[in-house]
C-alpha positions in Angstrom: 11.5 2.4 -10.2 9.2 3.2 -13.0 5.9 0.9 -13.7 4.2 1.2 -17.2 1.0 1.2 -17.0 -1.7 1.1 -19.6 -3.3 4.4 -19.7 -6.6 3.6 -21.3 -7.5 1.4 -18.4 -10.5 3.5 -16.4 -9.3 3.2 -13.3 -5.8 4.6 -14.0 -7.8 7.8 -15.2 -10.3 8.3 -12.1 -10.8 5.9 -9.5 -15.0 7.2 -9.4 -15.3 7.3 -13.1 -18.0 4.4 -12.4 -19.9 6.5 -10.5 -20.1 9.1 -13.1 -21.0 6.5 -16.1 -23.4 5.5 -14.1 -24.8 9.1 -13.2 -24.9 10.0 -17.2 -26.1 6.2 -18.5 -28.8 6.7 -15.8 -29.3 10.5 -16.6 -29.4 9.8 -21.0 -31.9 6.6 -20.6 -34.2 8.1 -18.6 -34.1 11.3 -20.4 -35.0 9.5 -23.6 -37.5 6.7 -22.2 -39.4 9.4 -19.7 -39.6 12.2 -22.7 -40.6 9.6 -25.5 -43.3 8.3 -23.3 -44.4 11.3 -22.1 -44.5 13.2 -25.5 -45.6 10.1 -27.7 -48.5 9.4 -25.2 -49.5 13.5 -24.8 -49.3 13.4 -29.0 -51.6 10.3 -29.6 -53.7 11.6 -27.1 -54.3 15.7 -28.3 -52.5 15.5 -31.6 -51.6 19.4 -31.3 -47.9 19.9 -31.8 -47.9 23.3 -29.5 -48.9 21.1 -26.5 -46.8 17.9 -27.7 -43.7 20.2 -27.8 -44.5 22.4 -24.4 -45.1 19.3 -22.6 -42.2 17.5 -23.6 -39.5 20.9 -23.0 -41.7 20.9 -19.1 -41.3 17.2 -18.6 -36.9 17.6 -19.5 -37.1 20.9 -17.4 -38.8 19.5 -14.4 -37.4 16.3 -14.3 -34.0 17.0 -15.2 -33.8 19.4 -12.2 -35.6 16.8 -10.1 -32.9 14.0 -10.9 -29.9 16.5 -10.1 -31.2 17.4 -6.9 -32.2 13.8 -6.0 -28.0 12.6 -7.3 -26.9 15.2 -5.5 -28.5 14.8 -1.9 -28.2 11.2 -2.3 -24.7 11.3 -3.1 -24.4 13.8 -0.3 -26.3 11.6 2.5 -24.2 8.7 1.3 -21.0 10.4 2.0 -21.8 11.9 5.4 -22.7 8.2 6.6 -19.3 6.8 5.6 -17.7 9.4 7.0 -19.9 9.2 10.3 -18.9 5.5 9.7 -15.1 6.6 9.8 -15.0 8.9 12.8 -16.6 5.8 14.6 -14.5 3.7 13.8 -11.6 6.4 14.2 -12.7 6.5 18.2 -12.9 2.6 18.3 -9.2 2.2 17.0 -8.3 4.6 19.7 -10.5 3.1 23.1 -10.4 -0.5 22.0 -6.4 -0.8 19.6 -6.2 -4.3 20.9 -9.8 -5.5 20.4 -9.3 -3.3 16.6 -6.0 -5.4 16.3 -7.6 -8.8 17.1 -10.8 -8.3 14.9 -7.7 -7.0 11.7 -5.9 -10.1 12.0 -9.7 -12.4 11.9 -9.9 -10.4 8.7 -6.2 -10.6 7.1 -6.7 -15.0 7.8 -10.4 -14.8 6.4 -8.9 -13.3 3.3 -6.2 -16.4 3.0 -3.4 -14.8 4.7 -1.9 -16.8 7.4 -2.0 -16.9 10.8 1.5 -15.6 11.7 1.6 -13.4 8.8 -1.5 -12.0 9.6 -0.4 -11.1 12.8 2.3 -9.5 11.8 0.7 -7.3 9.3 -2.3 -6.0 11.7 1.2 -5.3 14.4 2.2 -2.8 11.5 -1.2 -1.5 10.9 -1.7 -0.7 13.9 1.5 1.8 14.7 0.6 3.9 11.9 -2.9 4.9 12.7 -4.0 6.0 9.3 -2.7 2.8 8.1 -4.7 1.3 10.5 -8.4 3.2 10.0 -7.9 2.5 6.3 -7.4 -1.4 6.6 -10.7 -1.2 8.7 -12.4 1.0 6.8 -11.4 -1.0 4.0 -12.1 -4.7 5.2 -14.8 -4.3 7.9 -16.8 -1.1 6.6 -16.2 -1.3 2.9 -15.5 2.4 2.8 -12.8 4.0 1.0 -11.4 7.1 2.7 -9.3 8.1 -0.1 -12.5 7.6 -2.7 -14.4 11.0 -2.2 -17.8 11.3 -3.8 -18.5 14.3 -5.3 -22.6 15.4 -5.2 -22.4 18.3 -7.1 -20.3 16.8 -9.8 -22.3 13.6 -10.1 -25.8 15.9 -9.8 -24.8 18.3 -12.6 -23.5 15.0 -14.3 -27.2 13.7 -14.0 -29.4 16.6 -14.8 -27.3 17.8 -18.3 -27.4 14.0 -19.2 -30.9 14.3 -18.9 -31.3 16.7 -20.8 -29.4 15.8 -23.1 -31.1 12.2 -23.5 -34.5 14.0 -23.1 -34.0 16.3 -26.3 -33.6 13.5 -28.5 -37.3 11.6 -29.1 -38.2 15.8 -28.5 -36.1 17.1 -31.4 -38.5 15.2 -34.3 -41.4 17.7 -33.1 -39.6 20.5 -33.2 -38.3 19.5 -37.0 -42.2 18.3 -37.9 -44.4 20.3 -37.5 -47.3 17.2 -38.8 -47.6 15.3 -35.4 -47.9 12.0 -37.1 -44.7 12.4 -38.8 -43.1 13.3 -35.9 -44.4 10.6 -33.7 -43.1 8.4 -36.8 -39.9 10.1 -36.6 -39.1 10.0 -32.7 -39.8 6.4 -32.8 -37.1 5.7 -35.0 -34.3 7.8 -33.3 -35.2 7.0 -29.6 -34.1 3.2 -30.3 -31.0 4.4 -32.1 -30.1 7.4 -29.5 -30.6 3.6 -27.1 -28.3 1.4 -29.3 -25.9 4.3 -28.8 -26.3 5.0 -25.2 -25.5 1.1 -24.7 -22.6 1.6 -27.3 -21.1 4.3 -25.3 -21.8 1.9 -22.2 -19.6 -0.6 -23.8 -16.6 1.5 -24.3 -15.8 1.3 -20.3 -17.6 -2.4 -19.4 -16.0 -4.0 -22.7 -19.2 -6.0 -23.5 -20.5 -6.8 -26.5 -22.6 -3.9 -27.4 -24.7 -5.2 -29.5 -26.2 -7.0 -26.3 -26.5 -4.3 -24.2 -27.4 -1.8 -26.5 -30.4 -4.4 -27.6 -31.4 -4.4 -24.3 -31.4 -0.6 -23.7 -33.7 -0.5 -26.7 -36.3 -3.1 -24.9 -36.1 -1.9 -22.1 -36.6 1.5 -22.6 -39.6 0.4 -25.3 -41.1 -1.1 -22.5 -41.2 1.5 -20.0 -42.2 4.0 -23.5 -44.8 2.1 -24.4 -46.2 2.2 -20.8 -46.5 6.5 -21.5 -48.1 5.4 -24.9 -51.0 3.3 -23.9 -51.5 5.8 -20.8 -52.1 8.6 -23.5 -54.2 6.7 -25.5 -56.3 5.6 -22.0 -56.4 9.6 -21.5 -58.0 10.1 -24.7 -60.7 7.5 -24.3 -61.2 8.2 -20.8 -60.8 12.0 -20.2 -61.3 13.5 -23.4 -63.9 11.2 -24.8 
């Protein structure tokens, strides 16, 4: 029998799309609020484009490489404890199948299934021993066996999203060659390249993305006008 589905549903397309969003959401806006820190700060401070626009192409190389490495390992760590996770459970389901069994159907009525059908769904598990590690993994590890991560794929994800977020408050200094204009400049396209980011967010969560693209703006001005304040402390401080 044939089910229609909807195909522009997410999870019809890729079950780990959410972990990908989230690698390139957290990839863009860090990109953008770490570079238009950085850059604005290192320009109020020196006011010499050369530097302004060196120091802002290290700060994208550097920490885009950092945040692809730290995705991937992380992602990679993660996924060799679940599946450490499953290959203990995988020897528990075969010493202990009645204690497994027992501790399946305390799940199944703790859900709202009851006590008889419970029963008779963890006797059915438990002759099909895949059947039965997922519905453990599943219930009593929260682990997905058929979900696999991908490190490299969510590290390349995050390091060309940070780049990519990281050129935008950079591109005004490489179009200006006045650094005032340009700090002028970034600051207006670092809150839009936000609004968008959020806008792109909404597409997938279906909020209102007016909301969360507002609050990509503040909170990314926030955490930019940290890098500001810390240049113009380096100016008064270090350079006199």
């Amino acid at each position: 029998m044939h089910i229609e589905r909807n195909p522009n549903y997410i999870h019809h397309k890729d079950p780990n799309i959410a972990r990908v969003i989230r690698e390139v959401v957290f990839g863009m806006e860090d990109g953008m609020v770490s570079t238009f820190g950085a850059v604005t700060g290192i320009a109020a401070a020196v006011q010499d484009h050369y530097i302004v626009v060196l120091s802002g192409l290290v700060v994208i190389g550097v920490e885009s490489i950092s945040m692809a490495i730290g995705s991937y390992v992380s992602n990679k760590s993660e996924r060799a404890i679940d599946e450490r996770k499953l290959d203990e459970e995988r020897a528990e389901l075969k010493q202990f199948p009645e204690a497994e069994k027992e501790e399946l159907v305390g799940m199944y009525v703790k859900d709202g299934w009851t006590q008889p059908l419970a029963e008779k769904m963890a006797e059915e598990a438990s002759q099909k021993r895949e059947l039965f590690l997922q519905e453990m993994a599943y219930r009593e590890l929260k682990v997905f066996p058929d979900h696999k991560q991908e490190p490299l794929k969510s590290g390349v994800a995050m390091g060309v999203s940070y780049i990519i977020g990281g050129a935008i408050p950079l591109i005004p200094y490489l179009l200006f060659s006045n650094v005032s204009t340009a700090i002028v400049a970034s600051l207006v396209v670092t809150p839009v390249g936000l609004m968008g980011l959020g806008a792109l967010v909404t597409r997938y969560s279906k909020q209102p993305w007016v909301k969360i693209g507002v609050e990509m703006v503040l909170l990314g001005g926030t955490a930019a006008a940290v890098g500001y304040f810390v240049g113009q402390m380096v100016e008064k401080v270090i350079l006199g």
